[in-house]
N, C-alpha and C positions, 0 to 999 in steps of 0.2 A: 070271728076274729082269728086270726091265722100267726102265731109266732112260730119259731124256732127257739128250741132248747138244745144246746148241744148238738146240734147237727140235724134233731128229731123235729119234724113238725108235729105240732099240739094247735087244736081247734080249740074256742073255747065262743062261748052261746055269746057272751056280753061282755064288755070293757072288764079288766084285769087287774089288779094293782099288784105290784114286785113280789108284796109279802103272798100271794096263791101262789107263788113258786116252788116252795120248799114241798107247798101238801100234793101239787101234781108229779114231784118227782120223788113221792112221798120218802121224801128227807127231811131229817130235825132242820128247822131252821139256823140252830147256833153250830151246823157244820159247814154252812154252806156260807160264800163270798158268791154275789150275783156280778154281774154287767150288764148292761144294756148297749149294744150297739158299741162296744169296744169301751164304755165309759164303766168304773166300777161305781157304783153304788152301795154307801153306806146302809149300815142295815138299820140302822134310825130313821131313813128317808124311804124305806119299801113302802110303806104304808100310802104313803104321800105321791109314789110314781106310778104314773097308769103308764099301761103297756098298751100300744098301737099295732094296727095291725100292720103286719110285715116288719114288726120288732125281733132283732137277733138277741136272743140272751146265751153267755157264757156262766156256765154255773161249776164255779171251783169247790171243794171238797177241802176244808182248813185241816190243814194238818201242823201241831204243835212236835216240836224238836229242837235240838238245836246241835 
């Protein structure tokens, strides 16, 4: 299965779900805001969304400020 991560293509042997995101771009998960295919995805529902192949993910980097 074939995604896109930020522009990077990433292989992976078998079906996906959101939350392997954070350990392949080995980032904590609580800095990370995903998307799939322009959509955001809460991080309560990673677990629950499988990734298809030719899935685009955007993976934002949370940064607190104000």
């Amino acid at each position: 299965m074939n995604i896109t991560i930020n522009d990077a293509s990433y292989t992976f042997s078998a079906p996906q779900s959101l939350d392997a995101i954070p350990q392949a771009l080995s980032l904590p998960a609580e800095e990370l805001a995903l998307a799939v295919n322009q959509h955001i995805i809460y991080r309560s529902q990673w677990a629950d969304t499988l990734l298809k192949d030719g899935d685009h993910i955007d993976a934002f980097t949370v940064v607190a400020g104000g």
